[in-house]
N, CA, C and O atoms as a Tripos MOL2 file, in Angstrom:
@<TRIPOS>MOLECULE
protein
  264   263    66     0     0
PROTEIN
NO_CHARGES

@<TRIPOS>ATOM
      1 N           8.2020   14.4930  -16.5460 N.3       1 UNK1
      2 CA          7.2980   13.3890  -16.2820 C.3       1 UNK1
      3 C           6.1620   13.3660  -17.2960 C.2       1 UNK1
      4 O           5.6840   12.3180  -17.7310 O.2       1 UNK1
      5 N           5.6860   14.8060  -17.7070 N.am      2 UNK2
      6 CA          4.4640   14.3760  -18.6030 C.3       2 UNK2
      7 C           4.5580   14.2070  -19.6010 C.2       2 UNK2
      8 O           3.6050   14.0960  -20.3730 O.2       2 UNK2
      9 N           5.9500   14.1220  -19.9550 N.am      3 UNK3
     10 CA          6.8200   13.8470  -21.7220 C.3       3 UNK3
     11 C           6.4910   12.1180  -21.6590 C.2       3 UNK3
     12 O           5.7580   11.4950  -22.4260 O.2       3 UNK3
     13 N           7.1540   11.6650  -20.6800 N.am      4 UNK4
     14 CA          7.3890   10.3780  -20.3800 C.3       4 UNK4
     15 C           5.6330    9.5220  -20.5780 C.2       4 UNK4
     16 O           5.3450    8.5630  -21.2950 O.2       4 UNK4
     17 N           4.7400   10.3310  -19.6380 N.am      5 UNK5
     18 CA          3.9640    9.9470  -19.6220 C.3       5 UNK5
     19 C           3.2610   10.1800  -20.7290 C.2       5 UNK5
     20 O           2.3360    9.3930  -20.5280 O.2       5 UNK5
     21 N           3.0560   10.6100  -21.6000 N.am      6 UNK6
     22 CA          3.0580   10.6580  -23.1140 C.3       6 UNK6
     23 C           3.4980   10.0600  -24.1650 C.2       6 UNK6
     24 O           2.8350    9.9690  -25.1980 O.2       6 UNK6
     25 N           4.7520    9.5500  -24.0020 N.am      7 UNK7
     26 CA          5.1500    8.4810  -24.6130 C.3       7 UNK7
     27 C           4.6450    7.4560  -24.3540 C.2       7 UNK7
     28 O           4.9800    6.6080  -25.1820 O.2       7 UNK7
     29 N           4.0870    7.1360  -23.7190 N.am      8 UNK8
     30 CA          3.6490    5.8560  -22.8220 C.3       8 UNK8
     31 C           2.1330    6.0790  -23.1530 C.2       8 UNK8
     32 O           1.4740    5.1110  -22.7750 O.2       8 UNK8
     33 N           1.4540    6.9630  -23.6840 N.am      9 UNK9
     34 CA          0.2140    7.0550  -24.7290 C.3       9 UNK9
     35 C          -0.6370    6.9620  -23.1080 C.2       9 UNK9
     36 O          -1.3690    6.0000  -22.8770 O.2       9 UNK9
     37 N          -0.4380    8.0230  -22.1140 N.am     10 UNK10
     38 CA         -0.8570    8.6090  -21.1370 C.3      10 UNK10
     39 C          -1.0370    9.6810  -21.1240 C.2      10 UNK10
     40 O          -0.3070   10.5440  -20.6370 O.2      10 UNK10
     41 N          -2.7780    9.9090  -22.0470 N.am     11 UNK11
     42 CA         -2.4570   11.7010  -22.4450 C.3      11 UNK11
     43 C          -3.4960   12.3720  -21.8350 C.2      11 UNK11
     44 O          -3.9450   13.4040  -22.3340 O.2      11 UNK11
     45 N          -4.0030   11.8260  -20.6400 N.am     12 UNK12
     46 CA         -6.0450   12.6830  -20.1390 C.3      12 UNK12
     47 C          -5.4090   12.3180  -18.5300 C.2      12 UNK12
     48 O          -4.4940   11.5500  -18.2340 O.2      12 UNK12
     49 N          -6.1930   13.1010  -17.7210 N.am     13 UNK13
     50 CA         -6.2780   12.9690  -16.5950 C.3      13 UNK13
     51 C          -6.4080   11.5960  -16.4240 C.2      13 UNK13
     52 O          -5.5100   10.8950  -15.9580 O.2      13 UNK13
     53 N          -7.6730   11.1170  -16.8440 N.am     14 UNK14
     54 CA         -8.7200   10.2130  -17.0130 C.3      14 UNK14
     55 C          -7.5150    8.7220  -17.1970 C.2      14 UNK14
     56 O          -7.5260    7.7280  -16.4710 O.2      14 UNK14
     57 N          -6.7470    8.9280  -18.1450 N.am     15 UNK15
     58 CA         -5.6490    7.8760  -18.4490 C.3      15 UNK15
     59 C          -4.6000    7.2650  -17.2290 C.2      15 UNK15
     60 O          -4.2090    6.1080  -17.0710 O.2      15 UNK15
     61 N          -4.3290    8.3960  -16.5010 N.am     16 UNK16
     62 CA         -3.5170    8.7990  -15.1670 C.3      16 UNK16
     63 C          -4.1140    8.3200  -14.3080 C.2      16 UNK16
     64 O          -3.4360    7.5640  -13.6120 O.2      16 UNK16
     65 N          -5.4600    8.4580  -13.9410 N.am     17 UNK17
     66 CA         -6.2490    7.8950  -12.8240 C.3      17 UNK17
     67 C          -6.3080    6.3310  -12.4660 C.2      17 UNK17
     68 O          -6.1800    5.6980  -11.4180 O.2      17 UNK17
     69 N          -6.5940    5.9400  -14.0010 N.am     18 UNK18
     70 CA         -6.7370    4.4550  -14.0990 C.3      18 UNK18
     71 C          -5.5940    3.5140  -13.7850 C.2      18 UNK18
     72 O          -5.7240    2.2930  -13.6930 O.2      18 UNK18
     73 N          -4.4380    4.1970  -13.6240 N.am     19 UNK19
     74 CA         -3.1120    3.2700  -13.4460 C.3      19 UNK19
     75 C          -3.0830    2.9800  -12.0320 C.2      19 UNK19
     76 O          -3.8040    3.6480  -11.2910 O.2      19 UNK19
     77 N          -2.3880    2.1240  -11.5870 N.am     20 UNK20
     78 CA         -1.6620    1.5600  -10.4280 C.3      20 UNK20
     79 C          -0.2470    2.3220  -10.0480 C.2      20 UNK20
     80 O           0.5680    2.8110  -10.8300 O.2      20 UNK20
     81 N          -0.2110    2.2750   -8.7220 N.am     21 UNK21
     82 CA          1.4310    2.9050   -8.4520 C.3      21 UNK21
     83 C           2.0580    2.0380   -9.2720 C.2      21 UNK21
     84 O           2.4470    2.3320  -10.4030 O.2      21 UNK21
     85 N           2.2100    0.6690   -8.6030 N.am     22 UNK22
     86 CA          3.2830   -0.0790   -9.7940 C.3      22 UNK22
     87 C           3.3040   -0.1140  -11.3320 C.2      22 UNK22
     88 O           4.0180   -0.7780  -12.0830 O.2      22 UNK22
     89 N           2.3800    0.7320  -11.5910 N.am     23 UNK23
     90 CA          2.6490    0.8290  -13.3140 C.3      23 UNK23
     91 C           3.7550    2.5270  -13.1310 C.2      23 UNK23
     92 O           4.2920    3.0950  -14.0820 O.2      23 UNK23
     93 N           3.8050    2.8840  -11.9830 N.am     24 UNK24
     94 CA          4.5730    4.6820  -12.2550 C.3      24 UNK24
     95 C           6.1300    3.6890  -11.4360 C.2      24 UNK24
     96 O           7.2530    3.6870  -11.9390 O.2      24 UNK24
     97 N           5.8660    3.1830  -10.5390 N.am     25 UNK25
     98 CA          7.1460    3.1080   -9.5890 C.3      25 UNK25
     99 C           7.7840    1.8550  -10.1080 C.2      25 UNK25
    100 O           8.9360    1.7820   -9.6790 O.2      25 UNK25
    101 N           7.3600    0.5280  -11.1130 N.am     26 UNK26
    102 CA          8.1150   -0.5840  -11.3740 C.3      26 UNK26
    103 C           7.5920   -1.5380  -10.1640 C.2      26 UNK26
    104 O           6.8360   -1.1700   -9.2650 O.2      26 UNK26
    105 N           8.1010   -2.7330  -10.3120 N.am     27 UNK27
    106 CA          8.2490   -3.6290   -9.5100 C.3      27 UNK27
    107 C           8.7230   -5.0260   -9.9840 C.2      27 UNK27
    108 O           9.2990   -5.2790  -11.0420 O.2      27 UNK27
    109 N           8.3790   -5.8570   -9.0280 N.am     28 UNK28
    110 CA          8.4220   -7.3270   -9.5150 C.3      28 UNK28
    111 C           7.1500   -8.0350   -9.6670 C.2      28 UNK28
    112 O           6.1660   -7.8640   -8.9480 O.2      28 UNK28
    113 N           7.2620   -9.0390  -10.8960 N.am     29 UNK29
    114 CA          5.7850  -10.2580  -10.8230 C.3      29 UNK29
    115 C           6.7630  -11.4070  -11.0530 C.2      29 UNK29
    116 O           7.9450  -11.3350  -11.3900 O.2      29 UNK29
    117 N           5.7850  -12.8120  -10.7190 N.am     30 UNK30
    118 CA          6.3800  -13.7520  -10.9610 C.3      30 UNK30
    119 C           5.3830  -14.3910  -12.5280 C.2      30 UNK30
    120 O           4.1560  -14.4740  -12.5830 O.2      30 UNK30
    121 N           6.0900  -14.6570  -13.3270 N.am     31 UNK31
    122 CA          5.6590  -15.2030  -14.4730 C.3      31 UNK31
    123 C           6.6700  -16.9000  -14.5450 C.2      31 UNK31
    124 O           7.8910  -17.0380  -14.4660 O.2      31 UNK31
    125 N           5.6150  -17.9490  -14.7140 N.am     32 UNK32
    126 CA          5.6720  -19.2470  -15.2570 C.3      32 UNK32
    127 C           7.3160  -19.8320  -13.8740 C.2      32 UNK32
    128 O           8.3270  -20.5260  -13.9810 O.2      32 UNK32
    129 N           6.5580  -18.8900  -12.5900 N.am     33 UNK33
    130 CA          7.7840  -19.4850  -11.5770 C.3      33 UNK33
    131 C           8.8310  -19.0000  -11.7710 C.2      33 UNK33
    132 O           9.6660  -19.8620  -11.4940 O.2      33 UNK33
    133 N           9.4480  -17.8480  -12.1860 N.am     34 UNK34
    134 CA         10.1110  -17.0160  -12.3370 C.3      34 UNK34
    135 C           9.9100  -15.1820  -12.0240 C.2      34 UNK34
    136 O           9.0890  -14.5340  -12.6720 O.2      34 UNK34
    137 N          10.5590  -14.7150  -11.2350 N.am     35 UNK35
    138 CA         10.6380  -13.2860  -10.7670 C.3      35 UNK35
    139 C          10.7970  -12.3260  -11.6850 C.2      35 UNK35
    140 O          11.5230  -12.7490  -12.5850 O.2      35 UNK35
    141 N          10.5810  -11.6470  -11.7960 N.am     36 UNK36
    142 CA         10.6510  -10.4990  -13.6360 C.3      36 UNK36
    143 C          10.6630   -9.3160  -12.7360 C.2      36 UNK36
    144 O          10.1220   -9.2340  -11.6330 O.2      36 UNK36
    145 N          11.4220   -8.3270  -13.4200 N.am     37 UNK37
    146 CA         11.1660   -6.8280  -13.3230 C.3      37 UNK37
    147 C          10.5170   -6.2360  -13.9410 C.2      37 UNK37
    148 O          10.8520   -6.2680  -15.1250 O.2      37 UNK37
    149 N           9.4070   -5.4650  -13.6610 N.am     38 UNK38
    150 CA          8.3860   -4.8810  -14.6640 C.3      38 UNK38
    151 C           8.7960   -3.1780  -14.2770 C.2      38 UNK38
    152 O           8.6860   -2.6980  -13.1490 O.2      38 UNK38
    153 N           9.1940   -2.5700  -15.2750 N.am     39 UNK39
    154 CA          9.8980   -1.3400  -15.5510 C.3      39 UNK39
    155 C           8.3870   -0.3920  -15.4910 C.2      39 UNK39
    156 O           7.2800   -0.6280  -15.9740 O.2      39 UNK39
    157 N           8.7660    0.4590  -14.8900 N.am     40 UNK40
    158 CA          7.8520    1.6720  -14.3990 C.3      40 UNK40
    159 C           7.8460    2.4410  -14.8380 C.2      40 UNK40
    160 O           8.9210    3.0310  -14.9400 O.2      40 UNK40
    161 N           6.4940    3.0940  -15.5060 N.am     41 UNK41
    162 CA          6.6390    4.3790  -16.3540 C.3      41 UNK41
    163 C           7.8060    5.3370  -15.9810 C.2      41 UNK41
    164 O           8.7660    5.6510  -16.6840 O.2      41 UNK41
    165 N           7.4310    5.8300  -14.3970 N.am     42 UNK42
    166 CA          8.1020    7.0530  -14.3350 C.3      42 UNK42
    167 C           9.8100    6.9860  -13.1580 C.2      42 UNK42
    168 O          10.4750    7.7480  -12.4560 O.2      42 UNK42
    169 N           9.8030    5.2900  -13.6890 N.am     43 UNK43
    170 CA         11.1130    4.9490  -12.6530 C.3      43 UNK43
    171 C          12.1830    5.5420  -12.2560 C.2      43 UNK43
    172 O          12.6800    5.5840  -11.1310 O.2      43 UNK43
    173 N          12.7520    6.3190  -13.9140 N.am     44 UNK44
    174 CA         13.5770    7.0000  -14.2840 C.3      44 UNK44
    175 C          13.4840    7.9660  -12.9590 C.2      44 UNK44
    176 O          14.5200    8.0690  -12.3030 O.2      44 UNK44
    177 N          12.5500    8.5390  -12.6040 N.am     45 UNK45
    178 CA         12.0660   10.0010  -11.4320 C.3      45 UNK45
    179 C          12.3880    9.8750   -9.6590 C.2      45 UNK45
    180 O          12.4160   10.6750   -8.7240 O.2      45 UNK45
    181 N          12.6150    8.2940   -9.8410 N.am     46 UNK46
    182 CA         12.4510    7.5230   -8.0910 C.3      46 UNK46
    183 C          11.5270    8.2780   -7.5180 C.2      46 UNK46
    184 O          11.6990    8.9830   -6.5230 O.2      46 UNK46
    185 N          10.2900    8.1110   -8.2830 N.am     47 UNK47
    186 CA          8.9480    8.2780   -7.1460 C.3      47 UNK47
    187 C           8.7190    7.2530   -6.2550 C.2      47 UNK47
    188 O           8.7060    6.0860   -6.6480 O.2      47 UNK47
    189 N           8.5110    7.5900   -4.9390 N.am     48 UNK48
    190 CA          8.1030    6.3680   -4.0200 C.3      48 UNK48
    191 C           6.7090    6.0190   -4.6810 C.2      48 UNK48
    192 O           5.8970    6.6680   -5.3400 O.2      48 UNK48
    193 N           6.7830    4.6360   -4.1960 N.am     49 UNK49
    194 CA          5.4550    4.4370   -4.0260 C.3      49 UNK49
    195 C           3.9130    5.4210   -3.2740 C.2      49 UNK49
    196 O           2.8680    5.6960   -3.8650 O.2      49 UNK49
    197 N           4.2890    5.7470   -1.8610 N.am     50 UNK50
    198 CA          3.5310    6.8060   -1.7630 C.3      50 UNK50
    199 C           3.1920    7.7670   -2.3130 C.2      50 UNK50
    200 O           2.0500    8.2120   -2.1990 O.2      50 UNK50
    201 N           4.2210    8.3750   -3.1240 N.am     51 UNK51
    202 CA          3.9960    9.6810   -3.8660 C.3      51 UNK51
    203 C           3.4350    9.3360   -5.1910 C.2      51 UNK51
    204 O           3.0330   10.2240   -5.9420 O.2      51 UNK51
    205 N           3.3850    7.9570   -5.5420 N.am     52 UNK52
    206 CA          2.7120    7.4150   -7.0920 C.3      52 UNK52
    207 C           1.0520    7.5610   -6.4480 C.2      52 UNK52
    208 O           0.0670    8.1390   -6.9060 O.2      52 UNK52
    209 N           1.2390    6.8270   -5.2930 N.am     53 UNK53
    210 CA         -0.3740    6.8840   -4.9920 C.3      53 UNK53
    211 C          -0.8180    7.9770   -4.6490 C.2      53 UNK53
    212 O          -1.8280    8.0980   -5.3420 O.2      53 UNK53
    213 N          -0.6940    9.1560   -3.8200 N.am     54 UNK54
    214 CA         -0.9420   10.1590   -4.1110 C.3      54 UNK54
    215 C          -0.9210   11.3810   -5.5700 C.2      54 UNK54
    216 O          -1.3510   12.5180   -5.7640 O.2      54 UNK54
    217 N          -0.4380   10.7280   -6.0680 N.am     55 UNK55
    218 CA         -0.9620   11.4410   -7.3980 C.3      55 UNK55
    219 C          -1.9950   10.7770   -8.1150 C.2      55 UNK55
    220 O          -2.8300   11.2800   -8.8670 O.2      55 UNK55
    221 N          -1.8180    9.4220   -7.7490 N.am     56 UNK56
    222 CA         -2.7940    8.7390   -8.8950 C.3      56 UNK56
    223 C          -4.3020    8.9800   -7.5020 C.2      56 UNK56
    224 O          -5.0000    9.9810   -7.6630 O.2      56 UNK56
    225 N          -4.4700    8.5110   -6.9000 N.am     57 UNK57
    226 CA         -5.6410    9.6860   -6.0700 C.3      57 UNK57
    227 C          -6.1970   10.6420   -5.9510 C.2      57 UNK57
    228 O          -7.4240   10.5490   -5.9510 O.2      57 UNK57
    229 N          -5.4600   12.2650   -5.7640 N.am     58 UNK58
    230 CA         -5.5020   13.1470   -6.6870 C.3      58 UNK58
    231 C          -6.0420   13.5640   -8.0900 C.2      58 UNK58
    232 O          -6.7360   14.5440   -8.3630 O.2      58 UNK58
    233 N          -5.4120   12.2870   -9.1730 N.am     59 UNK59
    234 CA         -6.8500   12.3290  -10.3070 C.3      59 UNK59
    235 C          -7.6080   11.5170  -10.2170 C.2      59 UNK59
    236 O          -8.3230   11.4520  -11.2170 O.2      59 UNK59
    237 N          -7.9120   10.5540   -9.1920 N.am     60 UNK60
    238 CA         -8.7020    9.9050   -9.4140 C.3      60 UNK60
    239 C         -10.4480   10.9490   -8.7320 C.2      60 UNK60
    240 O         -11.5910   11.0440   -9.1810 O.2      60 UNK60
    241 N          -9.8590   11.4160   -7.7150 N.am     61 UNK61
    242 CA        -10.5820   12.9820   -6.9290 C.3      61 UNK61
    243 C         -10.5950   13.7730   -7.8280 C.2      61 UNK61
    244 O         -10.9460   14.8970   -7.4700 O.2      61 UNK61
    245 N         -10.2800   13.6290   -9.2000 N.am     62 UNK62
    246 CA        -11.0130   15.2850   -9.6020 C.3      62 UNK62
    247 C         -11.7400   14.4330  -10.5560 C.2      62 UNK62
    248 O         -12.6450   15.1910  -10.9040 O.2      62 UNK62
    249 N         -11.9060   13.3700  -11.1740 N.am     63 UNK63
    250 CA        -11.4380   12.8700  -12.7160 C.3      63 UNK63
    251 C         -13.3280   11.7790  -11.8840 C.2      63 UNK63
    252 O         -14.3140   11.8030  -12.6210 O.2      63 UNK63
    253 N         -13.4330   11.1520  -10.7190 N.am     64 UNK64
    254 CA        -14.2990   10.6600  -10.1430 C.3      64 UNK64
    255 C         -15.8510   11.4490   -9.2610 C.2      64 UNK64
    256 O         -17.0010   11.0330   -9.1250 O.2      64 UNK64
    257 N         -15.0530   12.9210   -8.7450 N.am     65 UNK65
    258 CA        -15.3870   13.4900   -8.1550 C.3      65 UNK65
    259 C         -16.8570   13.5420   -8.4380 C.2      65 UNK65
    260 O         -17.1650   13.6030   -9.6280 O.2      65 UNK65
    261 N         -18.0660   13.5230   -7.3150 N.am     66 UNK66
    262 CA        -19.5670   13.1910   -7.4400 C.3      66 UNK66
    263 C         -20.0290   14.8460   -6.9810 C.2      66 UNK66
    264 O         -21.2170   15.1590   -6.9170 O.2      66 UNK66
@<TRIPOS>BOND
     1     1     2 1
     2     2     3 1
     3     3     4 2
     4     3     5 am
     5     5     6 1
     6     6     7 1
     7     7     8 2
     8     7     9 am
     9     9    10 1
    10    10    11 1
    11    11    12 2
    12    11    13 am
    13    13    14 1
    14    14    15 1
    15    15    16 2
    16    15    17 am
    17    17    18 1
    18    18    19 1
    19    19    20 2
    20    19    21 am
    21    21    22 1
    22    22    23 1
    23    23    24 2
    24    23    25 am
    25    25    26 1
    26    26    27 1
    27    27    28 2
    28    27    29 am
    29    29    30 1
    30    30    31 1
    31    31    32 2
    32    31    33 am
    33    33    34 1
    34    34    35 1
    35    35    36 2
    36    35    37 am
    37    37    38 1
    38    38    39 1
    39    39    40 2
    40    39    41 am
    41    41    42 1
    42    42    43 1
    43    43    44 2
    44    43    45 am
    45    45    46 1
    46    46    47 1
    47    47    48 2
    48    47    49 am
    49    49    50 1
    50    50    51 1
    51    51    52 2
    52    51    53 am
    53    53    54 1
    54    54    55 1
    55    55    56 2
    56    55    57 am
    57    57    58 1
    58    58    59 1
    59    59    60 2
    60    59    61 am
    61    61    62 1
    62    62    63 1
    63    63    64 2
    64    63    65 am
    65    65    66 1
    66    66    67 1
    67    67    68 2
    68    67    69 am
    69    69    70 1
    70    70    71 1
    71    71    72 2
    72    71    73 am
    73    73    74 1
    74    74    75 1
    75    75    76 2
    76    75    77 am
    77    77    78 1
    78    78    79 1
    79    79    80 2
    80    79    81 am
    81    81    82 1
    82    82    83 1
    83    83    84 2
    84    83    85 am
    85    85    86 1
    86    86    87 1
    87    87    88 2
    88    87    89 am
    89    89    90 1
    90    90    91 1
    91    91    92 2
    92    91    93 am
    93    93    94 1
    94    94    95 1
    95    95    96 2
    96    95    97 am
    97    97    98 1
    98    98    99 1
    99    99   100 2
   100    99   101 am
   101   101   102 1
   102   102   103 1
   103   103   104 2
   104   103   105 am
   105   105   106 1
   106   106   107 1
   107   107   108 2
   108   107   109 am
   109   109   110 1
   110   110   111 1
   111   111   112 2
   112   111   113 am
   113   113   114 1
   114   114   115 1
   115   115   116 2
   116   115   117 am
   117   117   118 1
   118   118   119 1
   119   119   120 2
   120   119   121 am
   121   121   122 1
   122   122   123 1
   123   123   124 2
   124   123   125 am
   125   125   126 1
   126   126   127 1
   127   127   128 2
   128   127   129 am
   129   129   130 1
   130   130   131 1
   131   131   132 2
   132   131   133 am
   133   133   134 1
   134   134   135 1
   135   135   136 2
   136   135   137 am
   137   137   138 1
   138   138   139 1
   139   139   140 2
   140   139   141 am
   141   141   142 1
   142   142   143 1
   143   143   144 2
   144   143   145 am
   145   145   146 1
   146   146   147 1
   147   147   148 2
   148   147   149 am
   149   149   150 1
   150   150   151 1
   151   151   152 2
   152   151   153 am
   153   153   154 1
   154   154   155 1
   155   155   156 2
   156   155   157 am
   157   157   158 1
   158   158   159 1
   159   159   160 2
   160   159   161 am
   161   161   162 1
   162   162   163 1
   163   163   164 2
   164   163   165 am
   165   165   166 1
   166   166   167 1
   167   167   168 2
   168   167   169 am
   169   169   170 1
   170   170   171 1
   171   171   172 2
   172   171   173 am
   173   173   174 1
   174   174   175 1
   175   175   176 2
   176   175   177 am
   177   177   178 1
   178   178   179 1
   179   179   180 2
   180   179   181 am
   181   181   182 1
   182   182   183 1
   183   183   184 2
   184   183   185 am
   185   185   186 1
   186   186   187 1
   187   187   188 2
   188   187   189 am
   189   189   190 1
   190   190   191 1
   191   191   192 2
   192   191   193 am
   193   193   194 1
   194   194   195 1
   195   195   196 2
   196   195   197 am
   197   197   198 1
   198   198   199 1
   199   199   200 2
   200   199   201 am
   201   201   202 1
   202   202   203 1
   203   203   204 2
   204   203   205 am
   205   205   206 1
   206   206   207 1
   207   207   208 2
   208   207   209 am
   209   209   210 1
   210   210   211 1
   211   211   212 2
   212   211   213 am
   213   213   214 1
   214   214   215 1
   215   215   216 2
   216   215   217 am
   217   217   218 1
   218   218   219 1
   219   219   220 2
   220   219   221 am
   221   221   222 1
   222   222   223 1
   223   223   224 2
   224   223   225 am
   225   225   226 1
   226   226   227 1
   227   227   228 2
   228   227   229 am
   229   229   230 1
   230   230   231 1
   231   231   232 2
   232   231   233 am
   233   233   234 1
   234   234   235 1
   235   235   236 2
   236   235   237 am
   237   237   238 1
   238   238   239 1
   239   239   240 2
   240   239   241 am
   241   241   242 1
   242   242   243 1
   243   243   244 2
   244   243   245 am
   245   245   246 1
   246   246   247 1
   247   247   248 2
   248   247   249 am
   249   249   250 1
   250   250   251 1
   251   251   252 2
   252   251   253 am
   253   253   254 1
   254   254   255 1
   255   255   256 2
   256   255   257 am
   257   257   258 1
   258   258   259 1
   259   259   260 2
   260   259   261 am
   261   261   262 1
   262   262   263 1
   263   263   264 2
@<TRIPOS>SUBSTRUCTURE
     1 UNK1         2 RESIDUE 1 A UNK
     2 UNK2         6 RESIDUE 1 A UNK
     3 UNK3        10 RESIDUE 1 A UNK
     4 UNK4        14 RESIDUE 1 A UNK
     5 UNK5        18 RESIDUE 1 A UNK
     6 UNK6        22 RESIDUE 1 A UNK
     7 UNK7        26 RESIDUE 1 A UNK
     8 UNK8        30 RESIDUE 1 A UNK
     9 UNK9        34 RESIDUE 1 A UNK
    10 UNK10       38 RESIDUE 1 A UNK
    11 UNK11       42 RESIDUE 1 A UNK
    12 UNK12       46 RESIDUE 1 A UNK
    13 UNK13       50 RESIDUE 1 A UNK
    14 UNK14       54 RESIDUE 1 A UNK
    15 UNK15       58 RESIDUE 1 A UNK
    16 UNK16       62 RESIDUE 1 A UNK
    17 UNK17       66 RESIDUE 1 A UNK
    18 UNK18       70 RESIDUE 1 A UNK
    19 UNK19       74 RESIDUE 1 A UNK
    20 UNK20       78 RESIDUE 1 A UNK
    21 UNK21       82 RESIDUE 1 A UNK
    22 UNK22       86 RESIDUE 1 A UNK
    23 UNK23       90 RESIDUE 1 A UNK
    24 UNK24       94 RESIDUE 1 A UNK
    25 UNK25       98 RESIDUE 1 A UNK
    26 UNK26      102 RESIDUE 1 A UNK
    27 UNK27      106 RESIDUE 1 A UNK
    28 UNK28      110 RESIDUE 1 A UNK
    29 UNK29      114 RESIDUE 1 A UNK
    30 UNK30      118 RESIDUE 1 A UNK
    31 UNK31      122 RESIDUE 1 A UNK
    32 UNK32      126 RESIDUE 1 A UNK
    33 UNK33      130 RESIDUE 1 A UNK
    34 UNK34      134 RESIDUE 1 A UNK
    35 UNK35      138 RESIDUE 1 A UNK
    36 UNK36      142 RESIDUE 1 A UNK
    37 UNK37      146 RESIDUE 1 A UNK
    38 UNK38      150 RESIDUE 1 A UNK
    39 UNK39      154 RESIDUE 1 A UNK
    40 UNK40      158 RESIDUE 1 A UNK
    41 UNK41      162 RESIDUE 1 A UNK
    42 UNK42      166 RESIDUE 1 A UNK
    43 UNK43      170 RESIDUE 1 A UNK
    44 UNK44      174 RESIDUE 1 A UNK
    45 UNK45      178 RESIDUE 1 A UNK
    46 UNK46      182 RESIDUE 1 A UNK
    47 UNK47      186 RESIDUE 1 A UNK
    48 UNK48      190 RESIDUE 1 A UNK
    49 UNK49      194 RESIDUE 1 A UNK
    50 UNK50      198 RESIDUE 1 A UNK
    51 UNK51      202 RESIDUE 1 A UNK
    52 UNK52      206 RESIDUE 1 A UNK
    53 UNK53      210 RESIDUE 1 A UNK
    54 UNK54      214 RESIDUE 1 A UNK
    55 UNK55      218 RESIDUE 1 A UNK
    56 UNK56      222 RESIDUE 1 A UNK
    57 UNK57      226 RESIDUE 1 A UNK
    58 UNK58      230 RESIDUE 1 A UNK
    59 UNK59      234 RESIDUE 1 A UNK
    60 UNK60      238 RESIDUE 1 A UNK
    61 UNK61      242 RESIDUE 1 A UNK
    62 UNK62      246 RESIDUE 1 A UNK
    63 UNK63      250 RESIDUE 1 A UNK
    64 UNK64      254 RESIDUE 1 A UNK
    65 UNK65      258 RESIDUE 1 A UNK
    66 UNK66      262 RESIDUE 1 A UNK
């Protein structure tokens, strides 16, 4: 995963925090009335969604932490 996420020019905690599950797990948007698949960093892995957000939480708790 952190190869992947490296390629993907995801290289700091700090980088990790800032994403959305649907940028790790994929999904769908609709563009110009049309449905699209938007390919997920770490799709390849079948992270649930829960487990995207718990990681991306996780740094957002150390990376935010007061």
């Amino acid at each position: 995963m952190l190869v992947t996420l490296g390629e993907q020019k995801i290289l700091t905690l700090e980088d990790f925090a800032d994403l959305a599950s649907d940028e790790l797990t994929g999904g769908y948007d609709i563009v110009k009335g049309e449905r699209i698949k938007i390919q997920g960093f770490l799709e390849d892995f079948a992270l649930s969604k829960d487990e995207a957000d718990e990681l991306i939480m996780s740094a957002r708790n150390i990376i935010y932490k007061d």
